[in-house]
N, C-alpha and C positions, 0 to 999 in steps of 0.2 A: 204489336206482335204480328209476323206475318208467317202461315204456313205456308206449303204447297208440296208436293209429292218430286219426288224423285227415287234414281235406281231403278225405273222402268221403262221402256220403248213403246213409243207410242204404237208399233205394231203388236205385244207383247197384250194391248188393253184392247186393242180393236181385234185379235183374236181374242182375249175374254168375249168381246160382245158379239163377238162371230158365233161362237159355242153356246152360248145363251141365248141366239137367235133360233140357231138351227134347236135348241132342246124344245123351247116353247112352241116354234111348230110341229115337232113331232107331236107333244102331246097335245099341241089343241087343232089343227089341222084340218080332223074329219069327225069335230065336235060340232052335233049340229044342234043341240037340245039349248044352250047355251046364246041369251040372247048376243042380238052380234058387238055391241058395245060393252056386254059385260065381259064378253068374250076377248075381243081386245086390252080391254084395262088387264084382266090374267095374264095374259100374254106378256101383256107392259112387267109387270110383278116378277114371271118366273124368268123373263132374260133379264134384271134388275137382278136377282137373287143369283141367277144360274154367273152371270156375270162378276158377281162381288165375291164370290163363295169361287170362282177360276183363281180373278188375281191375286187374291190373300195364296197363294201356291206359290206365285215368282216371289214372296217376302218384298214387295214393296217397302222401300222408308220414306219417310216423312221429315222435311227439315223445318224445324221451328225458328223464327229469329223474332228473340227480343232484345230491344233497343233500352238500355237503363240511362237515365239522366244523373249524373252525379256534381250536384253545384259545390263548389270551391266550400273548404272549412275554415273559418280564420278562427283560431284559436287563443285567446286571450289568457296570459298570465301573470298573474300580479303578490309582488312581494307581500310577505305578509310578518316580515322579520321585525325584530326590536327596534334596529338601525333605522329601519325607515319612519317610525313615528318616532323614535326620540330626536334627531338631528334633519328639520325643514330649512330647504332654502331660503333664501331672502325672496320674499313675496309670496311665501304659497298659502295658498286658500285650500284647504284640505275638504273644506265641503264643496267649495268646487270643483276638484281634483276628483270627490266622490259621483259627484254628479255629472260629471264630464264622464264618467270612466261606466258607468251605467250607461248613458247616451247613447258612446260610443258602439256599446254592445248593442243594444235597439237599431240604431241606426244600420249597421252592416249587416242585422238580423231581417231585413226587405229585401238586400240579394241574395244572401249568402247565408249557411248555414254555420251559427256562429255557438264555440264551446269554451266555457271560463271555469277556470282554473285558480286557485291562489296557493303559493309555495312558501315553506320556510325548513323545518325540519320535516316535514312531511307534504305533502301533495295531494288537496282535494279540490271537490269540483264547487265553483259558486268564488264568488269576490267574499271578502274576509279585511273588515278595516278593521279589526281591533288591535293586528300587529305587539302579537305577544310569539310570535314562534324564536324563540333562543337559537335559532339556528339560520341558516338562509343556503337552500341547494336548487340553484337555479337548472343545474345538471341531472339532480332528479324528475325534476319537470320536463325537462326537454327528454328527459329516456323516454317519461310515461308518453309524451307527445310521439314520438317513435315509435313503442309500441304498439298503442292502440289504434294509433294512423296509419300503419304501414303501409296496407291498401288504398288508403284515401285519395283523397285529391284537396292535399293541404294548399289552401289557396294562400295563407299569411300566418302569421306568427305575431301577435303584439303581446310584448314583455316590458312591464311596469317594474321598475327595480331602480335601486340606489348605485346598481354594479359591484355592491358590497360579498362577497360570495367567501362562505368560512367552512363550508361541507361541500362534499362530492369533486368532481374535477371543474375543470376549466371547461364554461359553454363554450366556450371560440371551438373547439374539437370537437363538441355535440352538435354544436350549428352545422359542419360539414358535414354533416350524416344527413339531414333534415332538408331535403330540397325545396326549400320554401325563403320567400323574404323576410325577414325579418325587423319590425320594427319597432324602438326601443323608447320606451317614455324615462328620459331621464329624470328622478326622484332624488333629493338626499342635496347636499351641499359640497361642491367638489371643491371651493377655498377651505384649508386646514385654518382650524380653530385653535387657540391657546386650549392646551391639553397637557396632561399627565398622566403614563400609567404605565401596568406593569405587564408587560403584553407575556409573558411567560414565564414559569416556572421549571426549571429541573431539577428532577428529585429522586431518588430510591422513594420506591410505597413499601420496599420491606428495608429494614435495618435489626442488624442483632445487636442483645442488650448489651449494655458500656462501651457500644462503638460509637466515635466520633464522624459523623459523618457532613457534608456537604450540602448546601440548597443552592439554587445560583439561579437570582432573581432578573431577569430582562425588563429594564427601564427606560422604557420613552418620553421624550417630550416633541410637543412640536409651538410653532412661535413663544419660545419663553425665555429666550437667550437671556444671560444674568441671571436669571431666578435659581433659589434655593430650595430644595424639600429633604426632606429626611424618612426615611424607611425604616420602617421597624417588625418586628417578628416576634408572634407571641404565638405559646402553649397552652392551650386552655384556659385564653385567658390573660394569663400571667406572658410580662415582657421580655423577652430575653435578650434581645440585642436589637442596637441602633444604631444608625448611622447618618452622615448627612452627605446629599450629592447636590455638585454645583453644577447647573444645567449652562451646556457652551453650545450657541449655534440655535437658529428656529428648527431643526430636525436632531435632535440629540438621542442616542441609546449607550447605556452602558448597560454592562454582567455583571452586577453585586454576587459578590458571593460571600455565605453566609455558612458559620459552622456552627455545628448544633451537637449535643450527645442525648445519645440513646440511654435514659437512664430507669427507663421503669418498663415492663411489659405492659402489651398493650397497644389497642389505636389512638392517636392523639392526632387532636386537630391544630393546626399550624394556619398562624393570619399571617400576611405580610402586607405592609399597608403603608402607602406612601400619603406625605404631609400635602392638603391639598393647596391649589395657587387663586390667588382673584382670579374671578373672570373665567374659570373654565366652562369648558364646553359641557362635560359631566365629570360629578365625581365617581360612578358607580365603578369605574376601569380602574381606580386607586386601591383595589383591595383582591385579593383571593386567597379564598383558604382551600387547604390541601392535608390530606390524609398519612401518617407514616403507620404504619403496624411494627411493631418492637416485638423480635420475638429471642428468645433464648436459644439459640443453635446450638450451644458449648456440649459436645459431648467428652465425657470421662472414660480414659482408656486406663487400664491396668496393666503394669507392668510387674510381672512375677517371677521372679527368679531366687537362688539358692544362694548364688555369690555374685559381687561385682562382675561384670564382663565388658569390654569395648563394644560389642553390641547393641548393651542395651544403651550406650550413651547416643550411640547411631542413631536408634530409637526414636528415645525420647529426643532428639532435637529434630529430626525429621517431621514427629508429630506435633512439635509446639510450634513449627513454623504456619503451622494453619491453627489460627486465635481462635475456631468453634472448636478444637480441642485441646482436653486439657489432658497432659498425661501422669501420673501417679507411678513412682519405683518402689517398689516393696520387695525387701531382701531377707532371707534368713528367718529370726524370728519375729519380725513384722509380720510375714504371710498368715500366720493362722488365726492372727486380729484383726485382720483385713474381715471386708463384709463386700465380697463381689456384689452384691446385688445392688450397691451404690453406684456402679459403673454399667456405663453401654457397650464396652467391648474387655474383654481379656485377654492379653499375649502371655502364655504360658512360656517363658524362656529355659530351655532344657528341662522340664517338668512333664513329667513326673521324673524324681531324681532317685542318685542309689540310693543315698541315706533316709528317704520316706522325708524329710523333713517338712516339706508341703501337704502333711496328707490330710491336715483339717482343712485347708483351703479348695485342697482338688476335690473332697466332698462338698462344700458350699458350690463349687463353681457347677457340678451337674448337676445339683438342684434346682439353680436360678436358670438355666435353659438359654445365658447368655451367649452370642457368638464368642467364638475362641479362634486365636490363631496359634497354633503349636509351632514354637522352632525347635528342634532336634540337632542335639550337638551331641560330644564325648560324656558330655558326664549325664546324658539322658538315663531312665530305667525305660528301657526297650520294653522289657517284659511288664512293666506296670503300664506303661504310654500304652500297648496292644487294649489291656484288660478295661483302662478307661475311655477312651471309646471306640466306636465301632466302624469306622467308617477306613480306616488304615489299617494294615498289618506290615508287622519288618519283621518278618522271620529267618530262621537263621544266624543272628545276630551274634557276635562274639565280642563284641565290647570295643574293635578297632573303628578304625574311621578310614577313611580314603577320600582322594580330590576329584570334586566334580566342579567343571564347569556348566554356567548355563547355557541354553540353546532353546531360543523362543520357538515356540509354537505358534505355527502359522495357521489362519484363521481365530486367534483369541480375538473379542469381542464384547469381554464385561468391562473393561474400560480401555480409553484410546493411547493405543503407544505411537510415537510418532517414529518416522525411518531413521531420525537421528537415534531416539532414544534406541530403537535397534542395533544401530550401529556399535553404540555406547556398551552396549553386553555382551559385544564377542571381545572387548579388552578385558574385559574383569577379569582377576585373580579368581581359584578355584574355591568353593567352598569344603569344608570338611564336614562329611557326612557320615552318619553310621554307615556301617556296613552288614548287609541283609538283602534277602529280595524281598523287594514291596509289592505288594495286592494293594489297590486301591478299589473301594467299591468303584459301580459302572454309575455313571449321572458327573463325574469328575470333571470340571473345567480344569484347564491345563493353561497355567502359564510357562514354565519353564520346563523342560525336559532335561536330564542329566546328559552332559558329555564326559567321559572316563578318555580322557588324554584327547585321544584322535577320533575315539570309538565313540558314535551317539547311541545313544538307549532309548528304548519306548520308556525307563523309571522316570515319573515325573519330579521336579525340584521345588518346584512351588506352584500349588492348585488351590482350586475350590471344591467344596462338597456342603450339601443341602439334606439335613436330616430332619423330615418334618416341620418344616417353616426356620429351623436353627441352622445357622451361616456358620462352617468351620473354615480356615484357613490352613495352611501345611506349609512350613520351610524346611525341608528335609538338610537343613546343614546349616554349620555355624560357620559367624566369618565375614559377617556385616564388611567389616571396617575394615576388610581389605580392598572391597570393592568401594567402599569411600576413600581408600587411601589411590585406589587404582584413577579415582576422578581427579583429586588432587594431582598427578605425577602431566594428566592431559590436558591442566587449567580448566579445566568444563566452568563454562560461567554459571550455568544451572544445575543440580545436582540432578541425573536421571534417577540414582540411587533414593535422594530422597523424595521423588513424583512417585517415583515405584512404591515406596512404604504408601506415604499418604494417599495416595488412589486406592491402597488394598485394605486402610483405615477405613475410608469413606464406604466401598461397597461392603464391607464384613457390617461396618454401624446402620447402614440403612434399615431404619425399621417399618416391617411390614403393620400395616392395621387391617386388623380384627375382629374389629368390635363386629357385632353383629348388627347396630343401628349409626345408620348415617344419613344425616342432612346436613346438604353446603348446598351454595349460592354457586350459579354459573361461573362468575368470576368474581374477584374480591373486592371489587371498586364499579361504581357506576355512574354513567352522566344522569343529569336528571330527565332527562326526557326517554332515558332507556326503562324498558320494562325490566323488575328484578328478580328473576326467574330461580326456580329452590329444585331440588331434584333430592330423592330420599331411597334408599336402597336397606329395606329388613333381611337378616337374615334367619332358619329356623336354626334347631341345632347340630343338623347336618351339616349347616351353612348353604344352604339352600337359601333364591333370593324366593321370598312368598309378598303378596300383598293384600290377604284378605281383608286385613282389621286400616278402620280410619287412621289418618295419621292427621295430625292437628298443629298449627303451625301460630304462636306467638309472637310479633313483632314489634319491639319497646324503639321510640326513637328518642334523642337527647332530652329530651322533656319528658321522657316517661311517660307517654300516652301509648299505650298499646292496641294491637292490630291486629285481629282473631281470622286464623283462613283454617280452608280443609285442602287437603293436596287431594289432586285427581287421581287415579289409578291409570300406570302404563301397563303395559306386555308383563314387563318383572319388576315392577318397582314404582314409585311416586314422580310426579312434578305439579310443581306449582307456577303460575306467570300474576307474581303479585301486583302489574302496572308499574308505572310509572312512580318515583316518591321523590318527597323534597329533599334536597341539598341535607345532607349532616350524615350521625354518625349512628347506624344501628345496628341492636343485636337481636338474638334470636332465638328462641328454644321451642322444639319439637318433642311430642311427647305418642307415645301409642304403647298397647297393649298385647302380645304375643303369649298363647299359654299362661295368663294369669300373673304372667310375671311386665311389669312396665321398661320400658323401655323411653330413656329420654337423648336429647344433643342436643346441641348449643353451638351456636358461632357468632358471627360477627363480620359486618358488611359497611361502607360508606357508600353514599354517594356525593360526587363532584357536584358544586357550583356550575354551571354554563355561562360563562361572559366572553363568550366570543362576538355578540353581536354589539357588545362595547369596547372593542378593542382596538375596532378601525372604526372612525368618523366621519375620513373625507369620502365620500362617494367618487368613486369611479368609475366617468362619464366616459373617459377614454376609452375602457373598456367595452362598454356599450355601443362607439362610435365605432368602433371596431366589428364587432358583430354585426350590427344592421349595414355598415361599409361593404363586410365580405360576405353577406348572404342577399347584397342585392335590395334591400331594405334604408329603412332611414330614421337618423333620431329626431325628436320631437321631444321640447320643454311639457311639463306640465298645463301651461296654459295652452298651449297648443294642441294637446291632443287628439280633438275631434278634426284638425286637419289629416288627421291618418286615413278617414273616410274616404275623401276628397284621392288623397292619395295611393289608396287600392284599387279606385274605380277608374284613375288613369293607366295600370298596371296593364297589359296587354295580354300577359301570363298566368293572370288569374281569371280563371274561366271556367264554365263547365262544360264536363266533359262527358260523352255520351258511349257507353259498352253496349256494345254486339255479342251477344252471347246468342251462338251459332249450336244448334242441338238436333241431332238427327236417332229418329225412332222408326222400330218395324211396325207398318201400319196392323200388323196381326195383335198390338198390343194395346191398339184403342178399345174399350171392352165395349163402347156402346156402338160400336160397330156390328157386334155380335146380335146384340140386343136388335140392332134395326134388323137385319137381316131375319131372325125369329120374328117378330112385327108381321115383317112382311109375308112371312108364311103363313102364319099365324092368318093374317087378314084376306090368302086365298083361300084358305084350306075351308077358311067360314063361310065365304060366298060361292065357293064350289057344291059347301056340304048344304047350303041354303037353295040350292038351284038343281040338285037329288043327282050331284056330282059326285063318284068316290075319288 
């Protein structure tokens, strides 16, 4: 470190000692009591003092420089994946591989300041041979290398690895970031072995119940030309289908695909698992199971009306072309034996009628607090439709009807019309509507607005309205099936007609939850190496979220062995982070106490197998010659490795490097400058007052 003063003239200081001259002779002068050498040293003292106490006035600064040493980092990172201890080249010595690779570190640790690393699914510090990480991110490790080195002065990079990489991106793109050489211990066997397996699966993880659905299994071999295996796929267990493939070629893949049905609710675990061959390299890549959840989507729509109408055939085929629902026609006197509260939606078709005929059903249907969607035709009761509910009024009403066209509103937003399907509604035919002015309460989504010939209206034609959590729907006019006849006369390959019902199916059926206790899992499926994380939301009977009381969390896995946690307390609500669990398939039940009264839930969670560090075999060295090629760097066999020493010490570019940190301060701010200056007075003031001086 060197100081020295600056920001002042050297006249600037030789006037300080000018002013400190001339003060000390004023006062000692015509001091004659005062021996003459003690006399002098005061003298010496007050132009000392008279002087330092001047130039502290012009703020002097002071510049500091210190010089930092910063020697090169080689940073060592070494696989610690599955890949690399199940598949060793021809001739490796692993304990010497081990002892090499410790050396190594030792040895560069005499010049240089050296940090090790081992990577697979995760990245810590220190070497790691047990080589169980089910993963391998060699792109994670070179981030962390990024990050925490930014400033450094990365002198090397040495990366032990197979080149096998199955998480994060491509190093080759993290190496350009990283201005360092790079150099690569090639690990693993880059000759392809006689193998078998099933490198992926495609699949739905949700299916609804008695749907036939699809699995499409990806099969590889490599050196097995001629050879036979057979694949097969079981449910819990139980076989379901098989088949046999005849492998063409030392590199072969096929798509098996395989159909399966959805025939129970429920998770069900699914194996698929190829026959193995001599001589493979492993069998562990011949097998994966996989998760489906079967769930029952089918929702029940009710169809209610007085008498046949072409409408409701409109209807009901619009809504049976989507298989989760199911639609039900009930005519006449079927209605009052019906039991709405078996269905998830109800279409009132011209109901409430003259003749009252519906009036046990129209009482069931406000009880059960289902959504409804009212169409309104000629043979409606106006005056009954106002008195059952409340959310419309048609007043005025005289029993005629008149033609309206529709006319979209712009801006609608609860589900997507497309510009064709737009197009598509200024041909329709008019509907026949009563005739009345309509009051719609205000909260009212608008799909269609009434056109009367030429003349457009603010009367809406078909809306939404939301009464206390209950979803109504409105078609202010009869006359379906002109606008289906009207697609018909245009050939429409698609009906927009019937998108439009079933879109207004689906939002009227969505059902809200209520419950006031919930716990679910972050997502529904997990790898194994992911933590599986629970989140739980009480609410009181306000519906307020509260969390005073414990919430207690049970987790059974396929064997029944259960798994007791406590959820943390957030802001408004629970979470839990249960780690990490093994492969299969589990449930769950949560249980707490609010007001005396118990509160419980339940779900249900898998997690995935990890065989992706068995998927690929051959090591790819290529890719590592690549990397240490274009970062300036170089590869090296396992036996070789300790020539990497040899080879950083010829590097020219790796060196240390030395900072100038340049700092300039007002000398007013050194405090023991302060301190000498009092001293010094201090040490007149005493031998003045000792010599009968005031």
């Amino acid at each position: 470190m060197n100081s020295f003063f600056s920001g002042t003239s050297i006249l600037s200081f030789l006037g300080c000692m000018a002013l400190g001259i001339l003060y000390a002779w004023l006062l000692y002068r015509g001091n004659r009591n005062l021996d003459k050498r003690l006399r002098y040293g005061l003298t010496a003292l007050r132009i000392i003092v008279v002087a330092l106490v001047a130039w502290l006035l012009f703020a002097p600064l002071i510049k500091t420089l210190n010089y930092t040493l910063d020697k090169p980092v080689i940073i060592i990172g070494q696989d610690n994946s599955l890949s690399v201890g199940q598949v060793k080249g021809e001739g490796f010595d692993e304990r010497r591989y081990e002892k090499d690779l410790n050396a190594l570190r030792d040895r560069l640790a005499d010049k240089f300041e050296v940090k090790t690393y081992h990577f697979g699914d995760q990245v810590a510090e220190g070497y790691d041979f047990k080589h169980q990480a089910k993963l391998s991110n060699a792109s994670a490790f070179l981030q962390q290398v990024q990050d925490e080195y930014a400033n450094r002065n990365i002198g090397a990079i040495v990366l032990s690895t197979d080149g096998i990489f199955n998480s994060g991106g491509n190093p080759v793109y993290r190496i350009n970031q990283i201005n360092a050489p790079v150099y690569t211990i090639a690990l693993g066997d880059s000759i392809p072995k006689r193998d078998v397996l099933i490198s992926n699966i495609n699949y739905n993880n949700i299916v609804y119940l008695d749907d036939d659905f699809t699995v499409e299994a990806q099969v590889q071999a490599f050196q097995s030309d001629g050879a036979q295996t057979g694949i097969t796929i079981s449910q819990n267990g139980t076989r379901l289908n098989q088949q046999t493939i005849s492998i063409k070629g030392n590199t072969f893949s096929q798509q098996v695909p395989i159909k399966l049905h959805a025939g129970k609710i429920g998770i069900h675990k699914y194996t698929v698992q190829l026959g193995t061959l001599n001589n493979e390299i492993t069998t562990r890549n011949n097998t994966q199971t996989f998760y489906v959840e079967v769930i029952d989507g089918r929702q029940k729509v009710l169809l209610a009306s007085v008498s046949p109408h072409p409408d409701l055939g409109v209807l009901k085929e619009a809504i049976s072309l989507n298989k989760h629902y199911e639609p039900k026609l009930a005519l006449a006197d079927d209605l009052n034996a019906i039991d709405p509260s078996k269905f998830d939606l109800i279409v009132l078709y011209q109901l409430p009628d003259g003749q009252n005929v519906a009036s046990g059903l129209l009482q069931k249907v406000k009880a059960t607090k289902k959504p409804v969607w009212y169409i309104l035709g000629a043979q409606s009761n106006v005056n009954a439709f106002n008195q059952f509910q409340n959310q419309v009024n048609l007043s005025s009403a005289n029993g005629s009807v008149q033609e309206v066209y529709p006319e979209l509103v712009n801006g609608f937003s609860s589900f997507n019309l497309t510009e064709a399907d737009k197009k598509q509604f200024l041909t329709y035919d008019p509907l026949l509507s009563p005739f009345g002015r309509l009051t719609v309460n205000t909260g009212a989504t608008t799909v269609f607005n009434q056109r009367i010939g030429k003349v457009s209206t603010q009367q809406p034609l078909l809306f939404f309205t939301s009464d206390a959590g209950q979803k109504s729907a409105y078609l202010m006019g009869e006359g379906l099936w002109r606008w289906r006849l009207s697609e018909a006369e245009s050939e429409t390959e698609q009906s927009v007609l019937f998108d439009l019902i079933s879109k207004t199916v689906q939002y009227l059926s969505v059902k809200e939850d209520k419950r006031r206790f919930k716990v679910f899992t972050s997502k529904p499926a997990y790898d194994e190496n992911e933590p599986v994380q629970f989140n739980g939301t009480l609410y009181n009977e306000s519906y307020e979220p509260v969390n005073e009381p414990e919430l207690s969390l049970q987790v059974k896995n396929e064997a029944g062995k259960v798994f007791n946690y406590v959820f943390s307390k957030t802001e408004k609500g629970y979470q839990l982070d249960a780690g990490a669990m093994a492969a299969g398939n589990y449930s769950y039940v949560a249980n707490t106490t609010l007001g005396g009264k118990k509160f419980t839930a339940s779900g249900s969670f898998y997690v995935n197998a990890l065989i992706a560090e068995f998927q690929q075999t051959t090591a790819n060295h290529q890719l590592l010659n690549t990397v240490a090629r274009q970062s300036g760097g170089k590869l090296f066999m396992p036996q070789d490795l300790l020539k990497i020493v040899e080879e950083i010490g010829k590097n020219d570019n790796i060196k240390t490097i030395s900072y100038e940190d340049r700092k300039y301060d007002e000398l007013i701010n050194l405090k023991w400058l302060f301190g000498l200056i009092l001293v010094l007075l201090s040490v007149e003031w005493f031998l003045r007052k000792r010599n009968g001086e005031l």
